[in-house]
N, CA, C and O atoms as CSV, one atom per row, in Angstrom:
chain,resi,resn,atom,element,x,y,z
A,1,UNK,N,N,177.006,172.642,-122.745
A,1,UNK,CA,C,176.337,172.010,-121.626
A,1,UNK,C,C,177.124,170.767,-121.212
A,1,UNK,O,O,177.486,169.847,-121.945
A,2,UNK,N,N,177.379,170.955,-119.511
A,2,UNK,CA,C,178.146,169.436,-119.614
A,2,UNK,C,C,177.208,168.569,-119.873
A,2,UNK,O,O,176.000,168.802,-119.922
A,3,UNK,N,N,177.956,167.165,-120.107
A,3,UNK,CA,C,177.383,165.451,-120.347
A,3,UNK,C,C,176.914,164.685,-118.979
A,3,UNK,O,O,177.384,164.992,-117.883
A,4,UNK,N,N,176.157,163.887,-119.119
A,4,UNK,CA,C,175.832,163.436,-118.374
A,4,UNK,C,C,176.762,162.454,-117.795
A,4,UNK,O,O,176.435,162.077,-116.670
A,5,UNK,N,N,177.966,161.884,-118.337
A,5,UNK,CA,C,179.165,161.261,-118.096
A,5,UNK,C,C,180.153,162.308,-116.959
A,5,UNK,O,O,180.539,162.053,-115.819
A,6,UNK,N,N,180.350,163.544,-117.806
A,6,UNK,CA,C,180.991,164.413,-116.838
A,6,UNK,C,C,180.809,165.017,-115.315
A,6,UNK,O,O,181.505,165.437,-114.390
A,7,UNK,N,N,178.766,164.684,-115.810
A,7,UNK,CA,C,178.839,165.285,-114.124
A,7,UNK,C,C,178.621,164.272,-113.043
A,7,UNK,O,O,178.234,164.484,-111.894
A,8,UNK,N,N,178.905,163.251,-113.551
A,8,UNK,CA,C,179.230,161.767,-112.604
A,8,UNK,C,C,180.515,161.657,-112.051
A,8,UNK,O,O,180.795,161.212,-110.937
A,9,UNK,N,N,181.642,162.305,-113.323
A,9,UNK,CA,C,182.840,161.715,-112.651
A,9,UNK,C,C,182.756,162.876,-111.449
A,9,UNK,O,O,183.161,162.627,-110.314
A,10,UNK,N,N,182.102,164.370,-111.875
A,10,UNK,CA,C,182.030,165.466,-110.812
A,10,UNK,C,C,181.383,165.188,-109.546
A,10,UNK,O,O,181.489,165.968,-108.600
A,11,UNK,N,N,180.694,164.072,-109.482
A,11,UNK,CA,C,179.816,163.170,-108.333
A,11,UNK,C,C,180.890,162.738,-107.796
A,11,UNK,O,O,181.205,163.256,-106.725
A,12,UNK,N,N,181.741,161.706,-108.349
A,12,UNK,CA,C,182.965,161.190,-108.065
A,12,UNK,C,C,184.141,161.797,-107.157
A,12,UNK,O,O,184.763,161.186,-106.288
A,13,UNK,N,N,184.317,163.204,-107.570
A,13,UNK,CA,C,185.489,163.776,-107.368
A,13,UNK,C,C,184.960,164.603,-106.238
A,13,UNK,O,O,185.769,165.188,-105.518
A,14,UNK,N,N,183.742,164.701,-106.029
A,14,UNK,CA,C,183.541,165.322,-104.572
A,14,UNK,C,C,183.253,164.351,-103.395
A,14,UNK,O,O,182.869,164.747,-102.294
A,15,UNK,N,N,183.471,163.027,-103.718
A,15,UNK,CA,C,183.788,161.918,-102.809
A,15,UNK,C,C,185.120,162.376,-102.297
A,15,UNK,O,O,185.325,161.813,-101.221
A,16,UNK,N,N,185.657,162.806,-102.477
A,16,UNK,CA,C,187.443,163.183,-102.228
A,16,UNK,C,C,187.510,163.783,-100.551
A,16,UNK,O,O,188.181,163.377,-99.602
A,17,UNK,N,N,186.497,164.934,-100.654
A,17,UNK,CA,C,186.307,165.552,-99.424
A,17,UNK,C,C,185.515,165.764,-98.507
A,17,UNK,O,O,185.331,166.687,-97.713
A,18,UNK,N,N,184.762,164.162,-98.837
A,18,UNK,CA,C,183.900,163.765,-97.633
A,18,UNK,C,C,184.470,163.769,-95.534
A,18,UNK,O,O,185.581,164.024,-95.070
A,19,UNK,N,N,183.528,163.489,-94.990
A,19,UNK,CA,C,184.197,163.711,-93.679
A,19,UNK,C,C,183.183,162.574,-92.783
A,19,UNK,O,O,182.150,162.823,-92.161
A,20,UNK,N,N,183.857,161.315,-92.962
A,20,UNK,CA,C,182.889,160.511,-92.668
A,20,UNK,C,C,184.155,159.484,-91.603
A,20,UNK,O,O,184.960,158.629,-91.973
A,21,UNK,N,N,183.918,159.931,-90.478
A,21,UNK,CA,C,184.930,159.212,-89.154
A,21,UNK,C,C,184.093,157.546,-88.941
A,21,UNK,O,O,184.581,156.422,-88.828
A,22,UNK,N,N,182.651,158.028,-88.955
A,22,UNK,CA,C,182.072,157.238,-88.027
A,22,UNK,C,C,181.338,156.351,-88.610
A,22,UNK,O,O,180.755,155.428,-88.041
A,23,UNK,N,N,181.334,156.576,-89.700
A,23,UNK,CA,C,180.566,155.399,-91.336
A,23,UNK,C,C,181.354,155.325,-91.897
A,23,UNK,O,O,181.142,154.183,-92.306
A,24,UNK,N,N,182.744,155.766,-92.612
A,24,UNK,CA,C,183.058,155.425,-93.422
A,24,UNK,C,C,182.630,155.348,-94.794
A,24,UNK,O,O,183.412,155.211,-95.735
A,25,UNK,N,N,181.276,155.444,-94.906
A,25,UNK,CA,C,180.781,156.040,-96.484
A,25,UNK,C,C,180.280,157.186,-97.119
A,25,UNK,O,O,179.327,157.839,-96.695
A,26,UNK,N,N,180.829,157.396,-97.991
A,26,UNK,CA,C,181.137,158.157,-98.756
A,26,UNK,C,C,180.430,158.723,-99.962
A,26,UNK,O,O,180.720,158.288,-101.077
A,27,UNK,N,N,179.457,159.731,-99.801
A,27,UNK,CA,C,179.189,160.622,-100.918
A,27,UNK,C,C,178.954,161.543,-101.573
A,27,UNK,O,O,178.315,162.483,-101.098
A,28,UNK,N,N,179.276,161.545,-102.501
A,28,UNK,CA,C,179.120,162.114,-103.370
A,28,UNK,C,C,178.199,163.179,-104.451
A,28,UNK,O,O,177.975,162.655,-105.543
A,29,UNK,N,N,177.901,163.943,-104.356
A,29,UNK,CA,C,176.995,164.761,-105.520
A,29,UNK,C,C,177.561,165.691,-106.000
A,29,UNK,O,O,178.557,166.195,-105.481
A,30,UNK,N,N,176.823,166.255,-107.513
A,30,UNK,CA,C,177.136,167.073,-108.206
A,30,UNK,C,C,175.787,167.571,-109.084
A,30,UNK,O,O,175.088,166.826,-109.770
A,31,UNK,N,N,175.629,168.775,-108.921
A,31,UNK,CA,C,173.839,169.571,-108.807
A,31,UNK,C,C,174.364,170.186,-110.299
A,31,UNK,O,O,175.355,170.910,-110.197
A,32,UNK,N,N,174.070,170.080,-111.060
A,32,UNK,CA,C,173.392,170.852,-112.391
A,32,UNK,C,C,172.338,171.940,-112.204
A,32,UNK,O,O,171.138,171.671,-112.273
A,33,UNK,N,N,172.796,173.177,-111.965
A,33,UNK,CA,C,171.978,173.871,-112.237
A,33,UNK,C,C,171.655,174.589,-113.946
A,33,UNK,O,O,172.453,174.558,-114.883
A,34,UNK,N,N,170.248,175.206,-113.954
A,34,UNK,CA,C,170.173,175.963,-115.140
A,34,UNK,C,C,170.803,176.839,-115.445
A,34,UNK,O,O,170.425,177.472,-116.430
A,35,UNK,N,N,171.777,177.173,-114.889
A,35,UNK,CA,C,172.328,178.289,-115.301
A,35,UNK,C,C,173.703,177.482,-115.958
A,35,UNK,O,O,174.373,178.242,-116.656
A,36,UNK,N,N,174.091,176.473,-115.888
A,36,UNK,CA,C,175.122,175.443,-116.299
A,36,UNK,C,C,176.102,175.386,-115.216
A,36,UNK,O,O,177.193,175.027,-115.658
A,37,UNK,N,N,176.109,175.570,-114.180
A,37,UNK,CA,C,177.263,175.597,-113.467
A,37,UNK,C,C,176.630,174.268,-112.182
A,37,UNK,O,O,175.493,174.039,-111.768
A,38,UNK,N,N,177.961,173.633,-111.872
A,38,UNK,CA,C,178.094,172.275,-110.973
A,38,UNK,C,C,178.266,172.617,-109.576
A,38,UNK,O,O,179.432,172.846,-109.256
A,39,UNK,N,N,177.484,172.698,-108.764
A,39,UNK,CA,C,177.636,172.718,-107.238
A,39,UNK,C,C,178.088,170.882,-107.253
A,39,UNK,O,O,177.605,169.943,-107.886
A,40,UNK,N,N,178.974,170.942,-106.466
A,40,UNK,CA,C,179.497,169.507,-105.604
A,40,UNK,C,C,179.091,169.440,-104.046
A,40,UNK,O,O,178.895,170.458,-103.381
A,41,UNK,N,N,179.019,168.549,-103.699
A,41,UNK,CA,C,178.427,168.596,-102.131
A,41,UNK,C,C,179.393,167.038,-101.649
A,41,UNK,O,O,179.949,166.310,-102.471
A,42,UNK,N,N,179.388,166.906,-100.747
A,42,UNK,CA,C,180.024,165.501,-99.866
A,42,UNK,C,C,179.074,165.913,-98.393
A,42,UNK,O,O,178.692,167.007,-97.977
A,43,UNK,N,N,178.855,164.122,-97.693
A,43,UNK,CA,C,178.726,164.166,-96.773
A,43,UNK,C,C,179.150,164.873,-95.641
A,43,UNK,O,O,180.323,165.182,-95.852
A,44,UNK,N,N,178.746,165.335,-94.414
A,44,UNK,CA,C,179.982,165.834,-93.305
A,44,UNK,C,C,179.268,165.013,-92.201
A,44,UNK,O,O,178.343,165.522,-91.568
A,45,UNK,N,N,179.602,164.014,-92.013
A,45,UNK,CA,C,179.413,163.814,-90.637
A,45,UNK,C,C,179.691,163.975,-88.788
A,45,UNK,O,O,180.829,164.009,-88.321
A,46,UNK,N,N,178.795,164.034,-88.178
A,46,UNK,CA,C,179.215,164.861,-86.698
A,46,UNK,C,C,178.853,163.747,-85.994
A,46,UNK,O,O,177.987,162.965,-86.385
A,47,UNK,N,N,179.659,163.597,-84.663
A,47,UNK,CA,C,179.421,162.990,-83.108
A,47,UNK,C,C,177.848,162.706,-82.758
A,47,UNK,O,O,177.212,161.763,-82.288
A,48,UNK,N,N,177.571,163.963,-83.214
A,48,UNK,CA,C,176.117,164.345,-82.538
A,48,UNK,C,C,174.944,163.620,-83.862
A,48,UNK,O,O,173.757,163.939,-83.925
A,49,UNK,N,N,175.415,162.928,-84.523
A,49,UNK,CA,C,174.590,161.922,-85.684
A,49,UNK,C,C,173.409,163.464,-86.071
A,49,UNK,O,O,173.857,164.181,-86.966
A,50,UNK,N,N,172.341,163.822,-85.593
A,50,UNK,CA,C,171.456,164.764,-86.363
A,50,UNK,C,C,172.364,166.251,-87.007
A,50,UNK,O,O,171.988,166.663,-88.105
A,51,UNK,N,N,173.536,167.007,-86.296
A,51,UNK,CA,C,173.996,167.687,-87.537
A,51,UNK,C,C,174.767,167.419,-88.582
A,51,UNK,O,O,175.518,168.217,-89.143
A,52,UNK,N,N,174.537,165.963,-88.934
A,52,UNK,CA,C,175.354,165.377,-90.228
A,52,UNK,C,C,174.258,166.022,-91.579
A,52,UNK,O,O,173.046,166.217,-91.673
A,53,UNK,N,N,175.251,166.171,-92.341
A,53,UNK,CA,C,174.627,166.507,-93.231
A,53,UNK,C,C,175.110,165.741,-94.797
A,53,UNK,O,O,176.260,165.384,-95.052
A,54,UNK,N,N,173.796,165.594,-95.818
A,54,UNK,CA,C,174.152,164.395,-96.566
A,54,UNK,C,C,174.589,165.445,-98.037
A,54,UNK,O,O,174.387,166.639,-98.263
A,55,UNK,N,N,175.227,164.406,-98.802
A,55,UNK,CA,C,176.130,165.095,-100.351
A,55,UNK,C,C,175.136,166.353,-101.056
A,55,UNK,O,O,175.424,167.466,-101.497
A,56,UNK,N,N,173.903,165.642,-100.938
A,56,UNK,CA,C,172.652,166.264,-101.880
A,56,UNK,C,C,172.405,167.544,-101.437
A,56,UNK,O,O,172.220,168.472,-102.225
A,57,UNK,N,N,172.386,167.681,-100.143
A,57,UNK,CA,C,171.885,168.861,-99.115
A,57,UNK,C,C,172.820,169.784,-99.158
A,57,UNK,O,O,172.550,170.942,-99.478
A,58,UNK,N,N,174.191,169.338,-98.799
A,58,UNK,CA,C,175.707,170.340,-99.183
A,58,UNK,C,C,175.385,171.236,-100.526
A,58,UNK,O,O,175.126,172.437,-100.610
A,59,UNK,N,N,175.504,170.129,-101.648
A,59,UNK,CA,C,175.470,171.011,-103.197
A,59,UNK,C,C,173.982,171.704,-102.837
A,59,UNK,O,O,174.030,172.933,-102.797
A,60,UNK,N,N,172.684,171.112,-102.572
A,60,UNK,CA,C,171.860,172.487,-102.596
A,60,UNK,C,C,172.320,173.434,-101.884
A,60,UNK,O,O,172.933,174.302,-102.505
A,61,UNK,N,N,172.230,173.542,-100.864
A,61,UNK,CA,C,172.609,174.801,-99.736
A,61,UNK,C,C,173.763,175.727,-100.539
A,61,UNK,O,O,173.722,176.921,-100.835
A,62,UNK,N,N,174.765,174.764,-100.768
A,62,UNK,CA,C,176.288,176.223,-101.607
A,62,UNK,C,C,175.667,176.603,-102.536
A,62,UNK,O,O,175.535,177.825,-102.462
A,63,UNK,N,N,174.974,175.983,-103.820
A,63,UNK,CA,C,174.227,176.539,-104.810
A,63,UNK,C,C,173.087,178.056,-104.366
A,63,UNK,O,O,173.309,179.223,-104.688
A,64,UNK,N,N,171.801,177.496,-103.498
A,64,UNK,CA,C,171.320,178.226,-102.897
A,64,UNK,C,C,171.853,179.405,-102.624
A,64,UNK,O,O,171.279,180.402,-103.063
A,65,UNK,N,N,173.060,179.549,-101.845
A,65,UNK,CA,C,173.416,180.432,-100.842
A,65,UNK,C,C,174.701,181.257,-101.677
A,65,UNK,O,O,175.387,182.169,-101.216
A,66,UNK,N,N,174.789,180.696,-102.918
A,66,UNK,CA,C,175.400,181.901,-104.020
A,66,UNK,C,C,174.264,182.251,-105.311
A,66,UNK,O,O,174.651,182.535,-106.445
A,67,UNK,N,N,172.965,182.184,-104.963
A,67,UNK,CA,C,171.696,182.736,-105.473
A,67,UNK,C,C,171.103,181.967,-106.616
A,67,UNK,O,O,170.299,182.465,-107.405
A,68,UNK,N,N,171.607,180.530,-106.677
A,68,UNK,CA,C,171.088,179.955,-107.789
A,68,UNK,C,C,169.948,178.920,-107.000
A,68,UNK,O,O,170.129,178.367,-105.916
A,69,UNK,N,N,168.874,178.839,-107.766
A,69,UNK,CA,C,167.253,177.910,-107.397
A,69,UNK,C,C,166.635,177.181,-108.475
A,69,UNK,O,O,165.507,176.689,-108.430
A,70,UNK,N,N,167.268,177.146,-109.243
A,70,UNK,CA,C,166.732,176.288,-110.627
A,70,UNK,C,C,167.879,175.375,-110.962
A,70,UNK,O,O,168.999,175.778,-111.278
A,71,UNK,N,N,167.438,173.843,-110.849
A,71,UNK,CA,C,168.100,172.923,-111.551
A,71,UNK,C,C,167.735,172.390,-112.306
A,71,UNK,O,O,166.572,172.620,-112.639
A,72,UNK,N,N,168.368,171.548,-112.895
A,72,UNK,CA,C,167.705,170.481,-113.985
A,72,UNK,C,C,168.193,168.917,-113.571
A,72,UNK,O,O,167.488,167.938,-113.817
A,73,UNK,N,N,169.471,168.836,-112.923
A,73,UNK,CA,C,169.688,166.874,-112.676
A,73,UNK,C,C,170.651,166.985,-111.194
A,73,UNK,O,O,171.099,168.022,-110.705
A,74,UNK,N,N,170.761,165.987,-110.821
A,74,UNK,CA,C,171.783,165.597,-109.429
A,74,UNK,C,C,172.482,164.044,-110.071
A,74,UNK,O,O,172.140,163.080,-110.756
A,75,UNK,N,N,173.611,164.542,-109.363
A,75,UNK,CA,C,174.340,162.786,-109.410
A,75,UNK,C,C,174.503,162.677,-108.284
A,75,UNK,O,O,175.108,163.497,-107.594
A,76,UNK,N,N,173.935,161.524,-107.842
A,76,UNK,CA,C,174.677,160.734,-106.538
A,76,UNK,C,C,175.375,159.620,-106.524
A,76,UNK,O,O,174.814,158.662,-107.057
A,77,UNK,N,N,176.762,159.385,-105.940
A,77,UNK,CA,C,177.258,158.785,-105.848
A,77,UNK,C,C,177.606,157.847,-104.382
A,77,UNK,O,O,176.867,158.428,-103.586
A,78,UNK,N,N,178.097,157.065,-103.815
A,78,UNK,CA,C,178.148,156.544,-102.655
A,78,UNK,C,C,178.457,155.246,-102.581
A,78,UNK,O,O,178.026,154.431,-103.397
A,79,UNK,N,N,179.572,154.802,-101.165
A,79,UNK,CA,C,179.918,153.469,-101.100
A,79,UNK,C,C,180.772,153.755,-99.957
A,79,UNK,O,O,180.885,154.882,-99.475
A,80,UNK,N,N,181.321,152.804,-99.568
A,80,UNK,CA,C,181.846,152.764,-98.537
A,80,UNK,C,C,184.053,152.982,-98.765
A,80,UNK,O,O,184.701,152.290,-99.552
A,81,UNK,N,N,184.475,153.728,-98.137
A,81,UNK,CA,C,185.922,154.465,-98.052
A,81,UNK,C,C,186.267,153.470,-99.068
A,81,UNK,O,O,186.450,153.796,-100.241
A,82,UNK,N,N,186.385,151.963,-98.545
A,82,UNK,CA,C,187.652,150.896,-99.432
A,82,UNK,C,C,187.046,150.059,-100.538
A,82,UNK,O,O,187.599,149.120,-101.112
A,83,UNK,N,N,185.705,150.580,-100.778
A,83,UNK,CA,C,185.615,150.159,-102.031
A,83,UNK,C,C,185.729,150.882,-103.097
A,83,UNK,O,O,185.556,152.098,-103.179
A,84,UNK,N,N,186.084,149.983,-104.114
A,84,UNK,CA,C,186.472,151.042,-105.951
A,84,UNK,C,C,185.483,151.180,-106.329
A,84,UNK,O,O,184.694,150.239,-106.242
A,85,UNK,N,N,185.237,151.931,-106.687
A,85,UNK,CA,C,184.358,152.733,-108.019
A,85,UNK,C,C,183.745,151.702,-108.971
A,85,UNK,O,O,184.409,150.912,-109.643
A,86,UNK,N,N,182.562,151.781,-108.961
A,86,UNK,CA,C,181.918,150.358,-110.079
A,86,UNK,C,C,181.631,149.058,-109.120
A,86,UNK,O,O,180.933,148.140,-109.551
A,87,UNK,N,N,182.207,149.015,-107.777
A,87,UNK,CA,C,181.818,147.614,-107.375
A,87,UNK,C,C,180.933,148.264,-106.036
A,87,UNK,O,O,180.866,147.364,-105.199
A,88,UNK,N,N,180.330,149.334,-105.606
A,88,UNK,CA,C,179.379,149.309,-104.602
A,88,UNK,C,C,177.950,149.157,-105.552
A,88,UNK,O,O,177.678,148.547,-106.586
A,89,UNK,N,N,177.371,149.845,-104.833
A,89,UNK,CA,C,175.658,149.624,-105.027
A,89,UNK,C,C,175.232,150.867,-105.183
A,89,UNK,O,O,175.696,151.824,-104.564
A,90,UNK,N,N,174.162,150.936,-106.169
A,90,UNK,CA,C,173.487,152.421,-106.186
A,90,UNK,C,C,173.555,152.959,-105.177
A,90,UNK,O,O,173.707,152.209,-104.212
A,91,UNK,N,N,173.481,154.475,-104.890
A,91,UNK,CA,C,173.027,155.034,-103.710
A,91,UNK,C,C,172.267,155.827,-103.655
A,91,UNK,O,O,172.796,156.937,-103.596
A,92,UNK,N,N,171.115,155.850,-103.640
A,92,UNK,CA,C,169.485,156.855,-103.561
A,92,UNK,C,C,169.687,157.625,-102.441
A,92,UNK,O,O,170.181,157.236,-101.382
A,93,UNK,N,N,169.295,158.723,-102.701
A,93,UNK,CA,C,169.109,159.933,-101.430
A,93,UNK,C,C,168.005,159.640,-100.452
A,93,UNK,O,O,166.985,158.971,-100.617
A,94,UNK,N,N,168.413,160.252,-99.458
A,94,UNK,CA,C,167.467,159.703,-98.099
A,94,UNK,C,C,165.970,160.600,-98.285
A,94,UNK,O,O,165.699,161.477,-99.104
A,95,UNK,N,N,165.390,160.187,-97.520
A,95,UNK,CA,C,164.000,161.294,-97.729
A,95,UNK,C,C,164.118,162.546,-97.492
A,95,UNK,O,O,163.619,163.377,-98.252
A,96,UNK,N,N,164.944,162.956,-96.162
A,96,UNK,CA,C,165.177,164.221,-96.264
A,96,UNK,C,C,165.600,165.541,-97.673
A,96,UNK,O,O,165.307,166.694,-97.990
A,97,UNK,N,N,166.519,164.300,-98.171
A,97,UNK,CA,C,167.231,165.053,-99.398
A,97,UNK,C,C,166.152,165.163,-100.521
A,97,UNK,O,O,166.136,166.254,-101.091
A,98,UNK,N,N,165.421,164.409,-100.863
A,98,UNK,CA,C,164.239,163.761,-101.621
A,98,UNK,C,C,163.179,165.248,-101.031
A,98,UNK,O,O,163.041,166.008,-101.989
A,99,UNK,N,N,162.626,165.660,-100.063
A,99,UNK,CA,C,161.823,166.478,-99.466
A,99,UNK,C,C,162.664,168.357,-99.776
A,99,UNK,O,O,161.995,169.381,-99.910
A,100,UNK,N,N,164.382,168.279,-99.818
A,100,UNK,CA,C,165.100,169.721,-100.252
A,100,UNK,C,C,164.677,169.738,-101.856
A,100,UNK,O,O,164.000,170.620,-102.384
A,101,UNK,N,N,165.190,168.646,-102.471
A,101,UNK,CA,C,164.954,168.725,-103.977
A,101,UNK,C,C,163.588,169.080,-104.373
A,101,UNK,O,O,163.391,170.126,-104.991
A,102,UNK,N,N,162.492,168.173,-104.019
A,102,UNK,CA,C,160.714,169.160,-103.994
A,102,UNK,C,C,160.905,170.637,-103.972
A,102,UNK,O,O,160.423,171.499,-104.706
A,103,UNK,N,N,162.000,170.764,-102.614
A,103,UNK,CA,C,161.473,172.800,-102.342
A,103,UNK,C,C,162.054,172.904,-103.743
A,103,UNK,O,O,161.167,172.429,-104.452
A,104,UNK,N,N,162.607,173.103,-104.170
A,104,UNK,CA,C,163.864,173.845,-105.435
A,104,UNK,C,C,163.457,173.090,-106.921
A,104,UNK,O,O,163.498,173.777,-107.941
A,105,UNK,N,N,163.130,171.894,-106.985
A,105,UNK,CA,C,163.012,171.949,-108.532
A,105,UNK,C,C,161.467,170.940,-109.105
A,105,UNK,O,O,160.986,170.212,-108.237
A,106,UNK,N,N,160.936,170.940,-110.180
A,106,UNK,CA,C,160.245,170.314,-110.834
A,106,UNK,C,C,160.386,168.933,-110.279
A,106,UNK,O,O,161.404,168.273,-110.069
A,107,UNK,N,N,158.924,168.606,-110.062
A,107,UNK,CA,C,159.217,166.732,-109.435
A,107,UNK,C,C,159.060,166.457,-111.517
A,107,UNK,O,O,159.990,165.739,-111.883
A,108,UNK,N,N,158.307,166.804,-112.491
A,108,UNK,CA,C,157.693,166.416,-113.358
A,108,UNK,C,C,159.491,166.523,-114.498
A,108,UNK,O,O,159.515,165.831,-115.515
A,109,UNK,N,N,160.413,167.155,-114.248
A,109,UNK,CA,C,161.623,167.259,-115.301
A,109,UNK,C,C,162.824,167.103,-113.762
A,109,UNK,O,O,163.095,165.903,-113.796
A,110,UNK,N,N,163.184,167.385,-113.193
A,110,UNK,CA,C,164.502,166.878,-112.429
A,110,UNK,C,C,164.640,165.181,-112.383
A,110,UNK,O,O,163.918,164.270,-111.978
A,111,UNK,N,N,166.205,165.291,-113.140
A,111,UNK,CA,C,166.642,164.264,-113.144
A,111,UNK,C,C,167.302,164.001,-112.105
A,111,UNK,O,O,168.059,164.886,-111.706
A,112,UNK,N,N,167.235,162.805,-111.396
A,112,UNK,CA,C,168.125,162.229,-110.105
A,112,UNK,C,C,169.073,160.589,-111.056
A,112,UNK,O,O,168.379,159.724,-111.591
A,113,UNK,N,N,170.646,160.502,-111.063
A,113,UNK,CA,C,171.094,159.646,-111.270
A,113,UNK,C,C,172.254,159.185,-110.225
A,113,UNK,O,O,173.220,159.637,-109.611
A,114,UNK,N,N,171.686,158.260,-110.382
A,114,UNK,CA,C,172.424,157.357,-109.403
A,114,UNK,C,C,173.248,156.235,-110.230
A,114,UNK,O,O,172.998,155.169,-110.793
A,115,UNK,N,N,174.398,157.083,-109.987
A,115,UNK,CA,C,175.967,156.145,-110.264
A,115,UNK,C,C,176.754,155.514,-109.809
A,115,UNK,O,O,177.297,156.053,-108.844
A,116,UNK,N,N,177.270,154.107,-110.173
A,116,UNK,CA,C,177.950,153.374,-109.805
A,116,UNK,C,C,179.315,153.887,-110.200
A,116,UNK,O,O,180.275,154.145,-109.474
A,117,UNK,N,N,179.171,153.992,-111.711
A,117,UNK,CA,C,180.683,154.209,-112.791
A,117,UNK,C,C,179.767,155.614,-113.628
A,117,UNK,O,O,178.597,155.996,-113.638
A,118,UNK,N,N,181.160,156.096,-114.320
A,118,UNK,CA,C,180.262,156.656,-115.513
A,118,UNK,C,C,179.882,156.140,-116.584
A,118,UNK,O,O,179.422,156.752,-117.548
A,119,UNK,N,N,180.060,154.904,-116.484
A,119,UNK,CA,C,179.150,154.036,-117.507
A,119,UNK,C,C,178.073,153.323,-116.868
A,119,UNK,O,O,177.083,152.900,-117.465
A,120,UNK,N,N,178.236,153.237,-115.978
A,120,UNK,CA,C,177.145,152.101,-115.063
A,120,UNK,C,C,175.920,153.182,-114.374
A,120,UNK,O,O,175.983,153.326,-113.153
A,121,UNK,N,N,175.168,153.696,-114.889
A,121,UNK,CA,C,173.714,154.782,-113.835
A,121,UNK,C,C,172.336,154.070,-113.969
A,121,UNK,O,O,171.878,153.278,-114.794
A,122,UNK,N,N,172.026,154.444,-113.248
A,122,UNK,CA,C,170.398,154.406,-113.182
A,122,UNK,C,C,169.602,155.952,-113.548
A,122,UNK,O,O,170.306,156.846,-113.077
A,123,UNK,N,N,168.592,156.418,-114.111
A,123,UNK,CA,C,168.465,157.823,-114.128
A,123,UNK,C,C,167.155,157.602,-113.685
A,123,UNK,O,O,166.580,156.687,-114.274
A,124,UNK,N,N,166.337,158.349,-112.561
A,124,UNK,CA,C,164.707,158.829,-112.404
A,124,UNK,C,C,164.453,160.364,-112.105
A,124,UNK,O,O,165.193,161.162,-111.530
A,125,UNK,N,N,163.021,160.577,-112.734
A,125,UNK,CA,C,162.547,161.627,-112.347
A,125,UNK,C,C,162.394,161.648,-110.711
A,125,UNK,O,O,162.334,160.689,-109.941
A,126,UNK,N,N,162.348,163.176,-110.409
A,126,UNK,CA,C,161.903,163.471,-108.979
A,126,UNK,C,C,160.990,162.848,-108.910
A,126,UNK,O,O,161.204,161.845,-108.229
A,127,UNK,N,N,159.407,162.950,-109.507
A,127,UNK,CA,C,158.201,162.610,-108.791
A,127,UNK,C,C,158.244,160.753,-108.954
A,127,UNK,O,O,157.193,160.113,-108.924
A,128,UNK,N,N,159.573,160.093,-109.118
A,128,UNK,CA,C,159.295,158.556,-109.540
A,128,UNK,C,C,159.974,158.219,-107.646
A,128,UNK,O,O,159.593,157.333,-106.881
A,129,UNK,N,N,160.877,159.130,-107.437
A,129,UNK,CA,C,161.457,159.233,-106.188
A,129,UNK,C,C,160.782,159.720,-104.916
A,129,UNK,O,O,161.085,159.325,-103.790
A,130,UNK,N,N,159.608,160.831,-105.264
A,130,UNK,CA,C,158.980,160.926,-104.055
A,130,UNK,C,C,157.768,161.337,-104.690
A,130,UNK,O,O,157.636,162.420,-105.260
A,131,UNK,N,N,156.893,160.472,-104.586
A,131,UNK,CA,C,155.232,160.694,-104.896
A,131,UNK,C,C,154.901,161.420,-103.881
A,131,UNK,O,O,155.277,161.342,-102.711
A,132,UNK,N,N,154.093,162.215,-104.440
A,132,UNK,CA,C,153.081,163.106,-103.334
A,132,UNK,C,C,153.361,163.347,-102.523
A,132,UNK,O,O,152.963,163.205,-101.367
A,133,UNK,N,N,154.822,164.161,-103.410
A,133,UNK,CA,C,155.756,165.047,-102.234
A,133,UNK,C,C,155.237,166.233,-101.629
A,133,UNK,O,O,154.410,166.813,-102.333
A,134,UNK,N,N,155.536,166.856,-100.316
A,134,UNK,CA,C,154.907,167.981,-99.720
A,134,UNK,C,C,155.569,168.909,-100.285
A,134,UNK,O,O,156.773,168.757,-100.494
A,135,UNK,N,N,154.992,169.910,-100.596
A,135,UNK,CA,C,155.517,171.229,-101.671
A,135,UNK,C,C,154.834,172.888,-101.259
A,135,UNK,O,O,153.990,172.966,-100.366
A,136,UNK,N,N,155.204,173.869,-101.847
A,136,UNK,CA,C,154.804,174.689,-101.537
A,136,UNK,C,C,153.079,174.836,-101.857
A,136,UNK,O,O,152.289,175.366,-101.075
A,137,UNK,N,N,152.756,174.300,-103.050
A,137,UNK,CA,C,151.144,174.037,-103.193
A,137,UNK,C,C,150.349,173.365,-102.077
A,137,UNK,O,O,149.245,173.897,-101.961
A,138,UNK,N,N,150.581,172.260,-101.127
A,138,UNK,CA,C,149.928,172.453,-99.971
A,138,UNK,C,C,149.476,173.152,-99.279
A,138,UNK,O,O,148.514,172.905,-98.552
A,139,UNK,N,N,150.448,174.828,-99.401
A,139,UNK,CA,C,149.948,175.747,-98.177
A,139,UNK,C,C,148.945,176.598,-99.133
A,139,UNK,O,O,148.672,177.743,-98.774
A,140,UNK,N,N,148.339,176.044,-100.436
A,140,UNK,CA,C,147.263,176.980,-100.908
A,140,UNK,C,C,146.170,176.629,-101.037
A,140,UNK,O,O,145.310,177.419,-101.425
């Protein structure tokens, strides 16, 4: 099973092929699924600001869309192009991303960490990130 060190620097290394013209920042994720394998995701940003799409949403969707739906943690990473590694600021996923993670995994066991370094994280559960998230149990 990878470490929780490893799939940070894998947060890290999908900063590489972000596509960010018009912000300039940059991030990063790397999705742990149960099956052990690392979806990576990066930002893509567009002209048109609403089909941008954020790191978290990338790694679900490629995961998704090669048949995997069970995770267990996310790393997010993020900062802006010219800063190093270790000197930005946490970066928490937006609500949208916060509202994909509900559809797909446990608010009560998914881990969300948010990395600076791979020594430097913060780690929370889903449901510490979005209380009384909307889920498929609403529609019953």
């Amino acid at each position: 099973m990878i470490s929780d060190r490893e799939l940070i620097v894998k947060a890290f290394e999908a900063q590489n092929f972000c596509y960010t013209p018009y912000s300039n920042f940059n991030v990063g994720a790397a999705l742990l699924g149960t099956n052990g394998k690392v979806y990576q995701g990066c930002n893509i940003e567009n002209a048109a600001f609403s089909p941008t799409n954020c790191a978290e949403r990338t790694a679900f969707f490629k995961a998704v869309s090669e048949g995997q739906q069970d995770f267990s943690a996310i790393v997010i990473v993020g900062n802006k192009a010219d800063v190093k590694m270790g000197e930005g600021d946490y970066c928490a996923p937006c609500g949208v991303c916060r509202q994909v993670m509900a559809e797909f995994c446990n608010p009560e066991t998914f881990r969300v960490i948010l990395a600076k370094s791979p020594d430097d994280y913060k780690e929370f559960l889903l449901k510490e990130l979005l209380p009384l998230g909307f889920t498929s149990k609403d529609f019953k």
